[in-house]
C-alpha positions in Angstrom: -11.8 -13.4 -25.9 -10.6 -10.7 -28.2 -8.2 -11.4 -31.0 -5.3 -9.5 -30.8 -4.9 -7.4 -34.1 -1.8 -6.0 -33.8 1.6 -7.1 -33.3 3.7 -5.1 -30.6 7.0 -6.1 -28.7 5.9 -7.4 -25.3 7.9 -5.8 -22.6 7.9 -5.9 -18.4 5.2 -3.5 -16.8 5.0 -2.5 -13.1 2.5 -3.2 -11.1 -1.4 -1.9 -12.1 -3.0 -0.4 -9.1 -6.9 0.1 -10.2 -9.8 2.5 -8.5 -10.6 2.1 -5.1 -13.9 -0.4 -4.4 -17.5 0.9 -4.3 -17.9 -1.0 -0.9 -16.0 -2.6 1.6 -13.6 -5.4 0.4 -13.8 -8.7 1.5 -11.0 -9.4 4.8 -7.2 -9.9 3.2 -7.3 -13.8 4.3 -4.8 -14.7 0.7 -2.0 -13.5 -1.0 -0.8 -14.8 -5.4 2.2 -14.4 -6.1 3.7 -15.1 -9.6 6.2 -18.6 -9.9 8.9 -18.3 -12.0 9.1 -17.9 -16.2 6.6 -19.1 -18.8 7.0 -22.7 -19.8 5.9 -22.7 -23.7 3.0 -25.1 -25.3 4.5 -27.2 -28.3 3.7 -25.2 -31.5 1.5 -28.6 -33.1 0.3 -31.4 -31.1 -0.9 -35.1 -32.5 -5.0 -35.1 -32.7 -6.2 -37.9 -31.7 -8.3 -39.2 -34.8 -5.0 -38.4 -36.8 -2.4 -36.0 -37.7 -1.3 -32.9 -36.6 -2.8 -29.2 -35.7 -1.0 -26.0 -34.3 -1.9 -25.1 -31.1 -2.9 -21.1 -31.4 -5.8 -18.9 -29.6 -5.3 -21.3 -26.6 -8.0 -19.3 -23.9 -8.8 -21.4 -21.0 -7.4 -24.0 -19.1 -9.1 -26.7 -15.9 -7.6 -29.1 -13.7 -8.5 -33.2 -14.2 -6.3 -33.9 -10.7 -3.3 -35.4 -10.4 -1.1 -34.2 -13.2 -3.7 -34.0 -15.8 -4.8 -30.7 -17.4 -7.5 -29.6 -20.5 -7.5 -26.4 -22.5 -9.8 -25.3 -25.2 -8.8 -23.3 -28.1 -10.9 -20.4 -29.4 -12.6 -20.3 -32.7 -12.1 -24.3 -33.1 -13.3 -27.3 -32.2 -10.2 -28.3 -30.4 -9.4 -29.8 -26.7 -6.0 -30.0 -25.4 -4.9 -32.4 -22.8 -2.0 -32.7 -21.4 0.1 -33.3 -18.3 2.4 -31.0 -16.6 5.1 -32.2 -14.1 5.5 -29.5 -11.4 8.0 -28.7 -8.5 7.1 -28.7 -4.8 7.2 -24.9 -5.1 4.9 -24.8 -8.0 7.5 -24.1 -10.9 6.3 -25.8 -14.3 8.8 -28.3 -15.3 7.9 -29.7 -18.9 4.9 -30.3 -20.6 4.1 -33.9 -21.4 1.5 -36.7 -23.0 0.0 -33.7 -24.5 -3.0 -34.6 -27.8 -5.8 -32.9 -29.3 -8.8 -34.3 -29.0 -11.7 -32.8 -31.7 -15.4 -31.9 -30.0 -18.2 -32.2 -31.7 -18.8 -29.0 -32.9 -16.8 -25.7 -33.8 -17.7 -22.6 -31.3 -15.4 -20.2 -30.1 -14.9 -22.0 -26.8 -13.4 -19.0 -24.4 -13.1 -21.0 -20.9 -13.8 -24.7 -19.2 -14.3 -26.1 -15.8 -13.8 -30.2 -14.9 -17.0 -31.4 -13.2 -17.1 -32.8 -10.7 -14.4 -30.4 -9.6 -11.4 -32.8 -8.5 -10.7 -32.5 -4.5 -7.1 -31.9 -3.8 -6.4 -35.5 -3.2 -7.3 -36.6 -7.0 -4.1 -38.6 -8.1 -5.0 -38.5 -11.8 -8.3 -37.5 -13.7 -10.5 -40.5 -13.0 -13.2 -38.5 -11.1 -13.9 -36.2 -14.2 -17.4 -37.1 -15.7 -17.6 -34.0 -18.0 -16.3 -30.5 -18.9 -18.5 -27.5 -18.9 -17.7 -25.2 -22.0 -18.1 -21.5 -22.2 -19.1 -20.8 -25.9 -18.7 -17.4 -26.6 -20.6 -17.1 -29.7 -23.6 -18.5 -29.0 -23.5 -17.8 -25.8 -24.3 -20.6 -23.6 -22.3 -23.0 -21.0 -22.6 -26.5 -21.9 -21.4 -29.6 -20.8 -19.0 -31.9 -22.4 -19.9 -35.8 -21.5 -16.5 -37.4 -20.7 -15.2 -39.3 -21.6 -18.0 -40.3 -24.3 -17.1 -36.9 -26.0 -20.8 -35.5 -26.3 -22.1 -32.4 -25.8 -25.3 -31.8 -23.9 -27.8 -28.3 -23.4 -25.8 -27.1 -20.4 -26.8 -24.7 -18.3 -29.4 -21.6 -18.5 -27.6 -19.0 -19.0 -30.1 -15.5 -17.7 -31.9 -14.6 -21.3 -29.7 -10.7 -20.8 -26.4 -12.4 -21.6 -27.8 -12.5 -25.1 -27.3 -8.8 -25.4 -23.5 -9.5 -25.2 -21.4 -7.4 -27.8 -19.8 -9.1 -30.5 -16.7 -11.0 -29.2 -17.3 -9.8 -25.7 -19.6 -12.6 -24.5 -19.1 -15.6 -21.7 -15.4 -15.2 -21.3 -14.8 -17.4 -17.9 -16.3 -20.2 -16.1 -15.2 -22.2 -12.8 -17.4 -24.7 -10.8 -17.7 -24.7 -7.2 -15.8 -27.1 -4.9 -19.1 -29.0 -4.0 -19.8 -29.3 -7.8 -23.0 -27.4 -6.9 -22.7 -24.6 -8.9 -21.1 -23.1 -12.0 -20.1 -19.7 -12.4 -19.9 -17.9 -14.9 -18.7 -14.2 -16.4 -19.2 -12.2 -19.5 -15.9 -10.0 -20.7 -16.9 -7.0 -20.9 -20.3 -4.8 -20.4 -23.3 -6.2 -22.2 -24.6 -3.8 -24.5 -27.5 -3.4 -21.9 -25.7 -2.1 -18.9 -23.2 0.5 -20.0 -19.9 1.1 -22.1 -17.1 -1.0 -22.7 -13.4 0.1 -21.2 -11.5 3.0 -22.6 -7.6 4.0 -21.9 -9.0 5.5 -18.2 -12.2 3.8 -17.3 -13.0 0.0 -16.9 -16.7 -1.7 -17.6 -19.3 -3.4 -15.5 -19.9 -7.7 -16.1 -21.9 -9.8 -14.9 -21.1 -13.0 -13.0 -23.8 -15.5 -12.8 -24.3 -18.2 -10.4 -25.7 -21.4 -12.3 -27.5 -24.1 -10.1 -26.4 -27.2 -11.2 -29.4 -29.7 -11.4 -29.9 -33.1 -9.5 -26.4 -32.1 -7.3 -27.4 -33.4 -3.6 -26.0 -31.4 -0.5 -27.3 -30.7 2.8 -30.4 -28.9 2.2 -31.2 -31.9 -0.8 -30.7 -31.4 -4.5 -30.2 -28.6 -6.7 -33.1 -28.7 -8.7 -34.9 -25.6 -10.4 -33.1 -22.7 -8.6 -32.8 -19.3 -11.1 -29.5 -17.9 -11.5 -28.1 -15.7 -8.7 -26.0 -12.8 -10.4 -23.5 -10.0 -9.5 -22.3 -6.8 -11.0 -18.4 -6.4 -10.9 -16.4 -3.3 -11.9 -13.4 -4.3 -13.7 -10.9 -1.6 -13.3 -9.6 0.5 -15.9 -6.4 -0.1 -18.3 -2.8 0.2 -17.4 -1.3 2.9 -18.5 0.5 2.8 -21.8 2.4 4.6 -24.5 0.0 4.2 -27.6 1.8 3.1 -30.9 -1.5 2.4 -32.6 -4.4 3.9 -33.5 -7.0 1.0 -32.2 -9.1 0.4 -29.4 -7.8 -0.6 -25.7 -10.2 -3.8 -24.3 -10.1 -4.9 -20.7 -12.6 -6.9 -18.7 -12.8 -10.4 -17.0 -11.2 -13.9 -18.2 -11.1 -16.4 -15.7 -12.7 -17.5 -12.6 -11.3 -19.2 -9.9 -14.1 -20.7 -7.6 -12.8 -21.2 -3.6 -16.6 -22.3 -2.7 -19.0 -20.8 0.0 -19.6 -17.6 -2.6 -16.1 -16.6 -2.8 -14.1 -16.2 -6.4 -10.9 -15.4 -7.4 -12.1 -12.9 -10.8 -8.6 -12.4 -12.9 -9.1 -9.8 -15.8 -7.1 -8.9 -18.7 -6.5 -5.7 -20.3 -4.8 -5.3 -23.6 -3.4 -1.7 -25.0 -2.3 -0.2 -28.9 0.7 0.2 -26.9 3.8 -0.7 -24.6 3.0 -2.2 -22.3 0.3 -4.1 -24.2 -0.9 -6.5 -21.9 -1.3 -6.5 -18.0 -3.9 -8.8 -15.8 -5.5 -8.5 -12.3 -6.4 -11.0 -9.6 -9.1 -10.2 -7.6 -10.5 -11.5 -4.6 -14.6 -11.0 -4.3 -17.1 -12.4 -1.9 -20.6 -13.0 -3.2 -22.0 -13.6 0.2 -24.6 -11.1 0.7 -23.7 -9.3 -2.1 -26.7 -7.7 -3.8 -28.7 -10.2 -6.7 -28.7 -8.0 -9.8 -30.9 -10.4 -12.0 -33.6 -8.0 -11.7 -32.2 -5.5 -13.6 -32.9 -5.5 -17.1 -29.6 -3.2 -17.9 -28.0 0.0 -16.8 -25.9 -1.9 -14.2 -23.2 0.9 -14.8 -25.4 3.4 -13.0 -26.0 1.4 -9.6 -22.3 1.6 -8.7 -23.9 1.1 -5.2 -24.8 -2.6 -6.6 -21.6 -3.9 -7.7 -20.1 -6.4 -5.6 -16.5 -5.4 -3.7 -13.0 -6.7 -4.1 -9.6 -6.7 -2.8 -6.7 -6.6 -5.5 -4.6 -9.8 -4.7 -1.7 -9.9 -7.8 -1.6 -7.2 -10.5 1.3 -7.1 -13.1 2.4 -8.4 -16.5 3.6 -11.8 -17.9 4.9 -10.3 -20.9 2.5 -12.4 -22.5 -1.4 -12.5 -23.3 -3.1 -13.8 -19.9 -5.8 -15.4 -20.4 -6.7 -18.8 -18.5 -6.6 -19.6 -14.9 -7.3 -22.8 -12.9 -6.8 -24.1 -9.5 -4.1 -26.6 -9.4 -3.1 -29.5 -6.6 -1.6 -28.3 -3.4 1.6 -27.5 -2.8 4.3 -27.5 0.2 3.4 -24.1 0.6 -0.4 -23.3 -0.6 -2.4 -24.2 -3.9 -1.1 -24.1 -7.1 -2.7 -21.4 -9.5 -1.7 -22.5 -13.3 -2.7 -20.0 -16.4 -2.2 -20.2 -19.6 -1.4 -17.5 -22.2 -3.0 -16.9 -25.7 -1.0 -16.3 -28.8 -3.8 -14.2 -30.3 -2.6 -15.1 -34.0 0.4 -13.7 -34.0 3.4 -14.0 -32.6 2.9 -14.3 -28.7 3.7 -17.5 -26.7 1.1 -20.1 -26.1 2.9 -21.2 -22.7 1.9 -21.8 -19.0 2.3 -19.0 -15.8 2.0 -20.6 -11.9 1.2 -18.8 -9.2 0.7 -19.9 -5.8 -2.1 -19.2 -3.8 -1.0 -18.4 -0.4 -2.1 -17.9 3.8 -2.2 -14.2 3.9 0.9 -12.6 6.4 1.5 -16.3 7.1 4.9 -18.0 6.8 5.1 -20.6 3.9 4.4 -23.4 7.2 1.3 -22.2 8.1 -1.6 -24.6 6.3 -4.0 -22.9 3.8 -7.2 -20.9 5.3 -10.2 -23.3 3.9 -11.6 -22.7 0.7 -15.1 -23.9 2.4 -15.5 -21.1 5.0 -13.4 -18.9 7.1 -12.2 -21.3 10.3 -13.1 -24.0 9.4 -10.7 -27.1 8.2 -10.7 -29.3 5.1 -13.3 -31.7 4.4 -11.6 -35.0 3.9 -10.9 -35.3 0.2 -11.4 -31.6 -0.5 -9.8 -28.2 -0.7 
């Protein structure tokens, strides 16, 4: 995440149409669109060992099933649960049995993603044995025990995420349906593969496919696979009328796995500016794409290797973006629930739905599966 360091009066943007894709984009089989207004966070919640904290840098945000929800807060050793009651179209209705729980230690904790993943059934959080944490400081992806509360080695993260610039590390993580496999994204380009975003270019990331170990599925367990990687070209910032004399940043800040290689990759891009803060959802599909965890750096100069997507929501929540998880279904699709960072100042710390939808279908139609074009819903999951 990067810490907003300026204060500017968030206003509505139109939509942010980006650069065309280097290759073909994967078939238009979804559609997001944005359910109604922001439903704030409370300001300070109760911590669990005692007292009270303020809820600030709030930056990623996983569904436990049923109602149940976790969010991490940045620079802190802070989880959030809570529960959110929701409407059959997917509005946010209140925020409830909401608490801080402390972790064990302090990192600046960017994203999370419940594991096992709960299937669209799950009537409360039961299933969840553990939370994998993307520390951006460190960087690593580690798992949280749950509900014991400890924290294990995690995942190998590829040894050229280490080149990460400062603040610009593992922004996003998301685990796949099957529980297989975590994914997982820097922010912007490592220092090794190219320049960060300026006011009319974007960056190149990474997103890294992490075998998780001792998993069974058809072909037996998971056990000592490497990490399967992808370039992606975020696109460039929204325009803006610059007030300040800083920086723009823009790059990638959630993941939404759908399982059999495809992600939904939202990014964020923040201007000196109005408007100062816009965010993308893309649609990308990693099947076949090429593996890039050959290359050592310079993945800005194989625009030929970076994977292609199709631009599914782009716009503004007149509010930091920064979080995104796939929620429980609804009458009409899945619910998409994000969550906004205050960045220190004063921005809302709230929740944005969207609704993940059938392509040119009516609201009737049932969902395309998130396992593989055609085919229908394994019992229990999405």
């Amino acid at each position: 995440m990067v810490r907003v360091a300026w204060s500017i009066a968030v206003v509505g943007m139109a939509a942010v149409l980006g650069g065309p894709a280097a290759a073909e984009p994967p078939p238009t089989r979804w559609r997001v669109e944005q359910v109604g207004p922001l439903v704030p966070l409370p300001p300070a919640l109760p911590v669990r060992t005692g007292g009270e904290a303020r809820v600030t840098g709030v930056s990623g945000i996983t569904w436990l099933g049923g109602e149940r929800y976790a969010a991490v807060m940045d620079n802190s050793r802070s989880l959030i649960l809570f529960s959110v009651a929701v409407d059959p179209g997917g509005q946010p209705q209140r925020v409830m049995a909401a608490e801080i729980v402390p972790l064990p230690e302090q990192h600046d904790y960017e994203d999370l993603a419940a594991w096992p993943p709960p299937p669209a059934t799950a009537a409360d959080a039961a299933g969840c044995a553990g939370l994998f944490l993307a520390e951006e400081d460190t960087p690593a992806v580690r798992l949280l025990r749950w509900p014991e509360g400890q924290l294990d080695g995690g995942l190998r993260l590829p040894r050229v995420f280490r080149t990460a610039r400062p603040n610009r590390g593992v922004e996003a993580v998301a685990a796949d349906p099957d529980g297989r496999y975590v994914w997982a994204a820097n922010e912007e380009a490592l220092a090794v593969d190219g320049p960060g975003p300026t006011p009319s270019t974007g960056t190149v990331v990474r997103i890294a496919r992490l075998p998780v170990a001792g998993v069974p599925h058809d072909r037996g367990p998971v056990t000592r696979q490497r990490a399967f990687q992808v370039g992606y070209a975020a696109s460039p910032p929204h325009a803006f009328v610059r007030l300040l004399d800083h920086t723009v940043y823009g790059g990638v800040v959630a993941l939404v796995a759908l399982g059999d290689g495809q992600l939904l990759v939202m990014e964020r891009a923040g201007c000196p500016g109005l408007p100062p803060f816009s965010n993308r959802i893309e649609l990308i599909d990693t099947t076949g794409a090429p593996d890039v965890s050959g290359l050592d750096g310079g993945l800005d100069t194989h625009p030929g290797f970076l994977v292609p997507k199709r631009l599914l929501w782009a716009g503004s929540v007149s509010a930091n973006l920064e979080g995104l998880c796939l929620g429980p279904p609804l009458v009409d699709g899945r619910l998409l629930l994000g969550v906004t960072d205050d960045g220190g100042i004063a921005l809302p710390s709230a929740l944005v739905a969207f609704r993940l939808l059938p392509a040119g279908k009516s609201p009737e139609t049932p969902l395309p599966s998130l396992n593989g074009p055609g085919q229908p819903f394994p019992p229990g999951r999405p």
